[in-house]
FIKE-333944 format. One line per field, with one value per residue (C-alpha): residue number from 1; x, y, z; chain; residue in three letters. Coordinates in steps of 0.001 Angstrom, whole numbers, always signed. Example, Ala and Ser with C-alpha at 12.3 -4.5 7.8 and 13.67 -1.06 7.14 Angstrom:
2
resi <- c(1 / 2)
east <- c(+12300 / +13670)
north <- c(-4500 / -1060)
up <- c(+7800 / +7140)
chain <- c(A / A)
resn <- c(ALA / SER)
***
This chain:
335
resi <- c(1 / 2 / 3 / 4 / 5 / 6 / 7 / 8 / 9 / 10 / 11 / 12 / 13 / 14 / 15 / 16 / 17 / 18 / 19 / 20 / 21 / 22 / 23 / 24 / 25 / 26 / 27 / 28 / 29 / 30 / 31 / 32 / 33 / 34 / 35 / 36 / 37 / 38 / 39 / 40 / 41 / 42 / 43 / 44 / 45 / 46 / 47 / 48 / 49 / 50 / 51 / 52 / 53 / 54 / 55 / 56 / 57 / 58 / 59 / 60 / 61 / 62 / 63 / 64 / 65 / 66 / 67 / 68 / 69 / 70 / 71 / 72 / 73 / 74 / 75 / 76 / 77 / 78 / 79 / 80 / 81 / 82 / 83 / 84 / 85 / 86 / 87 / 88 / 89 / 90 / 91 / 92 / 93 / 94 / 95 / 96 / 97 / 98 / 99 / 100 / 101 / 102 / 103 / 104 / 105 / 106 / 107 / 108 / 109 / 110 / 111 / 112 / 113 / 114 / 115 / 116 / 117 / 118 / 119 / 120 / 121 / 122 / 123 / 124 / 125 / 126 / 127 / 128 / 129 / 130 / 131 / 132 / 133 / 134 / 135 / 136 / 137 / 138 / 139 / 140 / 141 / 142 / 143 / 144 / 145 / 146 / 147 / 148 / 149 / 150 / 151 / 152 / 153 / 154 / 155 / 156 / 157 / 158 / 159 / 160 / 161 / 162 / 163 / 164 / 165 / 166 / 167 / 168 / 169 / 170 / 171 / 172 / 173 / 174 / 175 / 176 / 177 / 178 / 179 / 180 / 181 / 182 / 183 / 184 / 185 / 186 / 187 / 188 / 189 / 190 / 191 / 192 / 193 / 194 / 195 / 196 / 197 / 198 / 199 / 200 / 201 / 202 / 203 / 204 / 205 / 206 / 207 / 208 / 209 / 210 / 211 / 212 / 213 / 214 / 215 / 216 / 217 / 218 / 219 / 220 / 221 / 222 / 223 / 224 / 225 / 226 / 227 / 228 / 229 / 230 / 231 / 232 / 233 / 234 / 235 / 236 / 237 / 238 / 239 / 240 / 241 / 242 / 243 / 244 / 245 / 246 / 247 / 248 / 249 / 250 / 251 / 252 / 253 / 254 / 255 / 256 / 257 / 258 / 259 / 260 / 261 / 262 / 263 / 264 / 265 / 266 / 267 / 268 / 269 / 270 / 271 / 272 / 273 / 274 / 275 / 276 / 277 / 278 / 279 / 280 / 281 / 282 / 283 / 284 / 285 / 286 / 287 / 288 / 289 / 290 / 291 / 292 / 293 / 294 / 295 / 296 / 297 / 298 / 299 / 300 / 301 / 302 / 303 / 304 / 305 / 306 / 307 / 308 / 309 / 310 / 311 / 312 / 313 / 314 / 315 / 316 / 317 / 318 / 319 / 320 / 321 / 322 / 323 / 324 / 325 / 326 / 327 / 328 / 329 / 330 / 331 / 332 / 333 / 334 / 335)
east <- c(+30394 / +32115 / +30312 / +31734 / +31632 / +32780 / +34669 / +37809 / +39535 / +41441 / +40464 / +43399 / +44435 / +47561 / +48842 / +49651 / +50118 / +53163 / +53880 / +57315 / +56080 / +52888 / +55286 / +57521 / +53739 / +52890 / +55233 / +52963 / +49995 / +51605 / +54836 / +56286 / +55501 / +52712 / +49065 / +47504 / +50105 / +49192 / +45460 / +45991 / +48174 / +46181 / +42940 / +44238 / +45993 / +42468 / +40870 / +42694 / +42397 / +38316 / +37503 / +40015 / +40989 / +37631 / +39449 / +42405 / +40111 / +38262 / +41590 / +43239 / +39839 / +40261 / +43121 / +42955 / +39919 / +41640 / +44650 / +42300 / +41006 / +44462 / +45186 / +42092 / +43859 / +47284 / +45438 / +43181 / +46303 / +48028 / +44665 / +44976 / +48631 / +48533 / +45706 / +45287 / +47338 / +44778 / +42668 / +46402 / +46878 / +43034 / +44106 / +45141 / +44582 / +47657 / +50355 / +49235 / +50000 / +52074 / +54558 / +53977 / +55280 / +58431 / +60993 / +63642 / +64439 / +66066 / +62671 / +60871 / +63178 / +63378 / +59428 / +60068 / +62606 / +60183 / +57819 / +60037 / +60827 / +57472 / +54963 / +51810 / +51295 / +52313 / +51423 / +48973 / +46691 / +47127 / +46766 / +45206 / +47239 / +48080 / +48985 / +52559 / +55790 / +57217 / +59552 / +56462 / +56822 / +53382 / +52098 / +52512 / +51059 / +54699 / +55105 / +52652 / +52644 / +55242 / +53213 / +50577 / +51888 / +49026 / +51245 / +49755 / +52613 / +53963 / +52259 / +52092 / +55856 / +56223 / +53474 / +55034 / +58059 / +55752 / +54629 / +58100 / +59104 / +55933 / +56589 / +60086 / +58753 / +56826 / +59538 / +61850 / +59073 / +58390 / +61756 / +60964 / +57705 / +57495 / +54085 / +52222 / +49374 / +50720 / +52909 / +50150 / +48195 / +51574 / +52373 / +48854 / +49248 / +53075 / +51432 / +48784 / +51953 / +53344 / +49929 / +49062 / +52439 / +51782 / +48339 / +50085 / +52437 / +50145 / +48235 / +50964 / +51674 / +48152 / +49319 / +51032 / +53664 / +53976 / +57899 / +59118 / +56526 / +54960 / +54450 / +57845 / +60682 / +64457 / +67437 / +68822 / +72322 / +72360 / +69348 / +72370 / +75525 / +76819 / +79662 / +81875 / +82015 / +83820 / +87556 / +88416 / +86821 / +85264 / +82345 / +80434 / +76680 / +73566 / +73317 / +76531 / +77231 / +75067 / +71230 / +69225 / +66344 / +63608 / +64889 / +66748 / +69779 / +73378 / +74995 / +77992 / +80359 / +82463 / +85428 / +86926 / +84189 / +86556 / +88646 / +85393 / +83363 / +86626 / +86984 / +83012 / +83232 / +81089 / +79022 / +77676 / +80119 / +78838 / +76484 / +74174 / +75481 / +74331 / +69934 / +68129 / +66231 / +66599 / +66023 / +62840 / +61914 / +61593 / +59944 / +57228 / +56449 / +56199 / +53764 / +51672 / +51659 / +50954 / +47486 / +47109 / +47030 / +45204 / +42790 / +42301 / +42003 / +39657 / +37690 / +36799 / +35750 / +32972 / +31826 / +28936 / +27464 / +30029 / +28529 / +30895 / +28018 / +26807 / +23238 / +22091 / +21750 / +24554 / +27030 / +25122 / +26092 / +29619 / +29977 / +28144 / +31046 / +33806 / +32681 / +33186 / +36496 / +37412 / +37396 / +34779 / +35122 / +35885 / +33986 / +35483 / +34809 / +32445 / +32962)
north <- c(-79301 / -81375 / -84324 / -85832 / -89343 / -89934 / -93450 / -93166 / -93721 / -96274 / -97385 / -96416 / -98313 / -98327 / -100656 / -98324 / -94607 / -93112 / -89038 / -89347 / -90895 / -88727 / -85341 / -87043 / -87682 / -84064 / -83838 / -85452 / -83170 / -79566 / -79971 / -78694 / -82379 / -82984 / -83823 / -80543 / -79244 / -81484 / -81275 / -77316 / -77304 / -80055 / -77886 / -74401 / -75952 / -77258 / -74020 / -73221 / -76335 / -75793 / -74974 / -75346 / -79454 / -80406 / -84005 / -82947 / -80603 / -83847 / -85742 / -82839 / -82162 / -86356 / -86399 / -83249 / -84656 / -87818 / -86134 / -84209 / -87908 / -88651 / -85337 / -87206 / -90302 / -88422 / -86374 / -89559 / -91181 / -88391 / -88164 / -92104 / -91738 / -89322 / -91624 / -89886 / -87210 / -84611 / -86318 / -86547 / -82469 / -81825 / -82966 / -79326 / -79680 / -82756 / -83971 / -85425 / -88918 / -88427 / -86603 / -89614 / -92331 / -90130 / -91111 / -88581 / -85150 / -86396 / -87746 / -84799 / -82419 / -84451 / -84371 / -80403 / -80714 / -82441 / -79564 / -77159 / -78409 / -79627 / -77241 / -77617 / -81409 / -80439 / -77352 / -75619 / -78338 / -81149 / -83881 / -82577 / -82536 / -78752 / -77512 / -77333 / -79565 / -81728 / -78821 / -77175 / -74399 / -73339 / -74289 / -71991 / -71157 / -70234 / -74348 / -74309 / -70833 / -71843 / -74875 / -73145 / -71881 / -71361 / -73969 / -77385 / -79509 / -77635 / -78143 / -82139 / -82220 / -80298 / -82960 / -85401 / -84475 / -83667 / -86809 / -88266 / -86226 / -87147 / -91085 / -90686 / -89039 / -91700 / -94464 / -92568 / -92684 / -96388 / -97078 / -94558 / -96738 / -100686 / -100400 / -102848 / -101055 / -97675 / -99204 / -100746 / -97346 / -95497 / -98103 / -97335 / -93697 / -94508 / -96623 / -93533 / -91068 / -93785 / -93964 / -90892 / -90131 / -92845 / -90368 / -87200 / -89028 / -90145 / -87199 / -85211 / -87872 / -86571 / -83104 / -82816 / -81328 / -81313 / -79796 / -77673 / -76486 / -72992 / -72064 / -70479 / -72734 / -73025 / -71129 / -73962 / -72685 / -73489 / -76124 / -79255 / -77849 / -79339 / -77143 / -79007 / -76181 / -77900 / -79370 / -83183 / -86189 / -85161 / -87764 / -88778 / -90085 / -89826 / -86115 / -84989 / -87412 / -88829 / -87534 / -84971 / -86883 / -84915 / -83008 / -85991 / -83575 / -84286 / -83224 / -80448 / -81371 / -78340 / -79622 / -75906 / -73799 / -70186 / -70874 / -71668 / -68767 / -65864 / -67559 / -67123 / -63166 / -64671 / -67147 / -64648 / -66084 / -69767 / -71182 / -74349 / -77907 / -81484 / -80171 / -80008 / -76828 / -73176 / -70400 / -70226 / -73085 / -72069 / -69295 / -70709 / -73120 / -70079 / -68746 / -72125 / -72871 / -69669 / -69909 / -73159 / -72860 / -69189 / -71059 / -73428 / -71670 / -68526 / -71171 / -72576 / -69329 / -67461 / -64121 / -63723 / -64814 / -67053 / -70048 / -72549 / -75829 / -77104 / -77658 / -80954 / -81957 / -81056 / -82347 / -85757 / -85470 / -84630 / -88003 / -89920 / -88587 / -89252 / -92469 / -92889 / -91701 / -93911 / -92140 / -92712 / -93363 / -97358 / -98353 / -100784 / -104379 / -105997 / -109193)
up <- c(-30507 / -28224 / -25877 / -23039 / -22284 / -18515 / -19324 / -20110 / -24012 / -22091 / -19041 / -16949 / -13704 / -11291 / -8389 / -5606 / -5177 / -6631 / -5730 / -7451 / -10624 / -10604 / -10438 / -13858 / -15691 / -15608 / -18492 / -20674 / -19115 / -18852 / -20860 / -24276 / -25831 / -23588 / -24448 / -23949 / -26218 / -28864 / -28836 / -29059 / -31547 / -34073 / -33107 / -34012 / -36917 / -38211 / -38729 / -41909 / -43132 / -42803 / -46378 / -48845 / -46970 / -45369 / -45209 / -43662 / -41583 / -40483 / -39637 / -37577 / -34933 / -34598 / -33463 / -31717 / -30046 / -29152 / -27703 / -25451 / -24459 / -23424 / -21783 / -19434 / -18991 / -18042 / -15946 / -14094 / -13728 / -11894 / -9512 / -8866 / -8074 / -5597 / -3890 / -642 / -217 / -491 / +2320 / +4578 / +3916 / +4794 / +8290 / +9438 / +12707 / +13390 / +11831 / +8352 / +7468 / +5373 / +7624 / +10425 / +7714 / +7356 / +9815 / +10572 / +9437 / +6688 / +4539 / +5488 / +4287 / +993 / +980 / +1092 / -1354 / -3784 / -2951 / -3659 / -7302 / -7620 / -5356 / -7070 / -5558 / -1775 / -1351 / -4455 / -5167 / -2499 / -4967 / -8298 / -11468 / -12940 / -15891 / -15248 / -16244 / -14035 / -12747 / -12052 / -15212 / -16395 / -19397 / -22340 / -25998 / -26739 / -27168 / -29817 / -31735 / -34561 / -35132 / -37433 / -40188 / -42882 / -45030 / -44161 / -45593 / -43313 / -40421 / -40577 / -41185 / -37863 / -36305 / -37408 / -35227 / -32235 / -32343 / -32603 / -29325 / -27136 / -28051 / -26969 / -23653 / -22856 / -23803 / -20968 / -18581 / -18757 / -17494 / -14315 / -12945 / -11617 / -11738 / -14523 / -14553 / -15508 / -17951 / -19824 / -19697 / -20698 / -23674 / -25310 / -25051 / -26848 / -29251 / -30076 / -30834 / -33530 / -34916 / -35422 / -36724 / -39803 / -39967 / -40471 / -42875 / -45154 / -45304 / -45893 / -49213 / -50685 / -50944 / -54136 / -54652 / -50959 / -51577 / -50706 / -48848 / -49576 / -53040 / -53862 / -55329 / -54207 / -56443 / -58537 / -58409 / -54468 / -53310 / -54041 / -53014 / -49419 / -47725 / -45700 / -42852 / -40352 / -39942 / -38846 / -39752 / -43150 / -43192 / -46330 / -46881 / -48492 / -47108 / -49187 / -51732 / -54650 / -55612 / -53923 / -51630 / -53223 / -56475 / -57442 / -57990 / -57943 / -54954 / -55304 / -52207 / -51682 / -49638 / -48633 / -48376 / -47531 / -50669 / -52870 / -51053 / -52153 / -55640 / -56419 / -55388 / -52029 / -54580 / -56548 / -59541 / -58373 / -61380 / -60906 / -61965 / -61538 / -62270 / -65232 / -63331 / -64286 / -63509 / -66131 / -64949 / -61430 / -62081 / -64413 / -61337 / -58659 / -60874 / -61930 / -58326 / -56777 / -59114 / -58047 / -54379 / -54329 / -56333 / -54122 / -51023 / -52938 / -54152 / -50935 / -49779 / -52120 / -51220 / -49298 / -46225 / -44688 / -42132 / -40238 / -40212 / -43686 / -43913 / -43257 / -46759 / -48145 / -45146 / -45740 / -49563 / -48929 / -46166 / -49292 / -51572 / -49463 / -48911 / -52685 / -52669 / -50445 / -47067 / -45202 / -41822 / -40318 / -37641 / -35193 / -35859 / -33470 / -31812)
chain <- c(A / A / A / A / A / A / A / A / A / A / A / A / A / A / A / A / A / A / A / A / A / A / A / A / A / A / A / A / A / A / A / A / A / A / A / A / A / A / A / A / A / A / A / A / A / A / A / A / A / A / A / A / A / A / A / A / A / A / A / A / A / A / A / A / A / A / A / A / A / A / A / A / A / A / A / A / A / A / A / A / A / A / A / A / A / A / A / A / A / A / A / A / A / A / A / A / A / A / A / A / A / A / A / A / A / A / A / A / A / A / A / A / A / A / A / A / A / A / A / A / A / A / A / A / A / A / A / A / A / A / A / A / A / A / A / A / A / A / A / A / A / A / A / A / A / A / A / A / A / A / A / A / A / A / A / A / A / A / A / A / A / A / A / A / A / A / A / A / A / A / A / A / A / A / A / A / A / A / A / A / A / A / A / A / A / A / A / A / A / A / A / A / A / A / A / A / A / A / A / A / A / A / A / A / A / A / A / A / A / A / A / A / A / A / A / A / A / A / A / A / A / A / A / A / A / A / A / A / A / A / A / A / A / A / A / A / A / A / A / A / A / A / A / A / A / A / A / A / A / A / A / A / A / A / A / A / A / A / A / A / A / A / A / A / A / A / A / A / A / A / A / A / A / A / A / A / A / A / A / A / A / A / A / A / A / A / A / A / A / A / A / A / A / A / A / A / A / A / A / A / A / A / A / A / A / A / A / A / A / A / A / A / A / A / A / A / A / A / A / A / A / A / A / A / A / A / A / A / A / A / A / A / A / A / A)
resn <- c(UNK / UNK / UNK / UNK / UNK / UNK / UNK / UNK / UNK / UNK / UNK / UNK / UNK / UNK / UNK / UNK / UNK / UNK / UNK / UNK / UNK / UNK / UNK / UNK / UNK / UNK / UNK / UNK / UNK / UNK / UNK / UNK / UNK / UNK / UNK / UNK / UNK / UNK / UNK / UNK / UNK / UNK / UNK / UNK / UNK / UNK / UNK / UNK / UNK / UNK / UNK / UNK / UNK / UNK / UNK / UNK / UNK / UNK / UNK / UNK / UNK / UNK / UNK / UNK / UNK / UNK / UNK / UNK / UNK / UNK / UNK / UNK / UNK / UNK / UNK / UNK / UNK / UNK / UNK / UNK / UNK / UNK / UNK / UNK / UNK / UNK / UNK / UNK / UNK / UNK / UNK / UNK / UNK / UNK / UNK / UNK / UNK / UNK / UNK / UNK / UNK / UNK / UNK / UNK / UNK / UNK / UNK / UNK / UNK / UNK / UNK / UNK / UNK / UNK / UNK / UNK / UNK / UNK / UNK / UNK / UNK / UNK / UNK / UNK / UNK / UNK / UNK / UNK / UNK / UNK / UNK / UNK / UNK / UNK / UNK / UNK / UNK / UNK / UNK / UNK / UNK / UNK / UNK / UNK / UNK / UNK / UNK / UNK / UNK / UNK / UNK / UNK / UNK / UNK / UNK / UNK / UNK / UNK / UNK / UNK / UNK / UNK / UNK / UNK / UNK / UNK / UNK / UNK / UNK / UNK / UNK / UNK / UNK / UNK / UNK / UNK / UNK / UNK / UNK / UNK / UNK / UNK / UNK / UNK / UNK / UNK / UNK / UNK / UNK / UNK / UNK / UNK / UNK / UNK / UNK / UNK / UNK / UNK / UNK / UNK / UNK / UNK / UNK / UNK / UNK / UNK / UNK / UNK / UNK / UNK / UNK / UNK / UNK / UNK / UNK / UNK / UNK / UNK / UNK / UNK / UNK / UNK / UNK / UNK / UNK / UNK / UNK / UNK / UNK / UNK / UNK / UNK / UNK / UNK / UNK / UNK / UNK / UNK / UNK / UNK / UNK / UNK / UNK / UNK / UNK / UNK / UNK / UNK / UNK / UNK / UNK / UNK / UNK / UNK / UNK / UNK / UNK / UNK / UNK / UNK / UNK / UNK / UNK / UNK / UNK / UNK / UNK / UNK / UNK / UNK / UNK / UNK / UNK / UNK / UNK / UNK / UNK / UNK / UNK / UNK / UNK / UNK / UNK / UNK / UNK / UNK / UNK / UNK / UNK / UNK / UNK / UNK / UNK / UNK / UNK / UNK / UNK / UNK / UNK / UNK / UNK / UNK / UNK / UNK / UNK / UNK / UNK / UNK / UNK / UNK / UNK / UNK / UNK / UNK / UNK / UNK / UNK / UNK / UNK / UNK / UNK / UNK / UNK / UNK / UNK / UNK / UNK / UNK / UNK / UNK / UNK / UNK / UNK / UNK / UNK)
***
């Protein structure tokens, strides 16, 4: 059940009216790393989570319900920036405004121009913001489908990196406004995206084993080998040299991968070195964790009939024992 409060998350203000800028912030409102985007893809992502993670259930509709919040502040900042242009394009009788403060053919036809990349200001809503990019491409699911796997380690590792991407969108479009106001307002929403990424990381921590994600294990004889498959500057790190980041395995470099590939009969000769995993051992695990995470997701789901709310009682009881576990909810300090 959602309730709307008409103030503003952050109370959102700008200097003057800015078409230009206005037509770059519909990135964050109808693009690929956009707000809308995010709240979608944190809401459809909680839905899984429901039963067998009621707290990461919890954390993904608060966020999701935040990033609505700033889909609102985008979207009021848009409106204040195109401050009277729908009230100039109402004026169908004479020459708008607008068109009097250009002087020359020249403006105006770069006022078209802008239109032309950008029609939904000029010429489909006269002012409003839409649910479009800033080249004026509609919004689409199709940024958000591969987000929601049914794996939720999964799913926070990839929003983690849509976080990542929406903070650096908003770091690019500071430098593209002079205006204090919308910098402040742009700056919060920035600061949200790093915030929430620390969220996603540490809830991703209290899924264990969290790696690799799904239930099935990597092949031992491959999950540490690094080919070198290009020629040239033959660069060594972390990635390709010394232990494994999460198995702890030592890395095989294989420095000419066609030789190595038509000595091993195309690998199939290759046996695993530098892990104390096996093939046994993998396999044990696959099955230990496939119980485990069935288990966990059967359990939260006994037959019969099936109701979304919890009863009063026993939604108070579970607050009262996540508050015991240490999750309950912080509520801001007052001054």
């Amino acid at each position: 059940m959602f309730y709307h409060v008409k103030d503003l998350q952050y109370n959102a203000r700008v200097s003057r009216p800015d078409p230009a800028f206005a037509t770059l912030l519909l990135e964050q409102f109808g693009g690929a790393n956009g707000e809308l985007a995010a709240a979608l893809r944190y809401f459809g992502q909680a839905f899984g989570a429901k039963n067998p993670y009621p707290d990461k259930y919890d954390l993904l509709m608060d966020i999701a319900t935040e990033e609505f919040s700033h889909l609102e502040i985008v979207g009021a900042t848009i409106q204040m920036l195109l401050t009277g242009i729908n009230g100039d394009l109402k004026n169908a009788a004479e020459s708008s405004e607008i068109m009097k403060l250009l002087n020359g053919k020249a403006s105006k036809e770069e006022v078209i121009h802008q239109g032309m990349v950008a029609p939904q200001f000029l010429i489909g809503s006269a002012g409003g913001p839409c649910y479009t990019n800033s080249q004026g491409v509609p919004w689409t699911a199709a940024y958000i489908n591969g987000d929601a796997t049914g794996e939720l380690s999964a799913d926070l590792r990839s929003n983690i990196g849509a976080e990542s991407r929406a903070k650096m969108v908003y770091e690019y479009l500071l430098q593209f406004t002079e205006d204090p106001y919308v910098k402040e307002t742009l700056r919060f929403l920035m600061t949200r995206e790093v915030a929430h990424f620390q969220m996603f990381e540490a809830a991703l921590a209290t899924i264990q084993p969290n790696f690799p994600p799904g239930v099935l294990q990597s092949d031992p004889k491959f999950s540490n080998v690094y080919f070198n498959m290009s020629s040239g500057n033959d660069f060594r790190g972390p990635w390709n040299s010394g232990k494994t980041t999460q198995f702890g395995e030592e890395i095989q470099y294989v420095a000419d991968p066609i030789a190595y590939v038509m000595e091993s009969n195309g690998l199939l000769e290759h046996e695993a070195a530098g892990t104390d995993r096996t093939e046994a051992s993998v396999q044990k695990l696959n099955k230990d964790l496939s119980k485990k995470k069935s288990g966990e997701v059967n359990g939260a789901n006994p037959p019969g009939t099936v109701q979304w709310n919890e009863p009063r009682e026993q939604a108070g009881g579970n607050k009262k024992q996540h508050a015991k576990n240490g999750n309950a909810k912080a509520s801001p300090a007052k001054k």
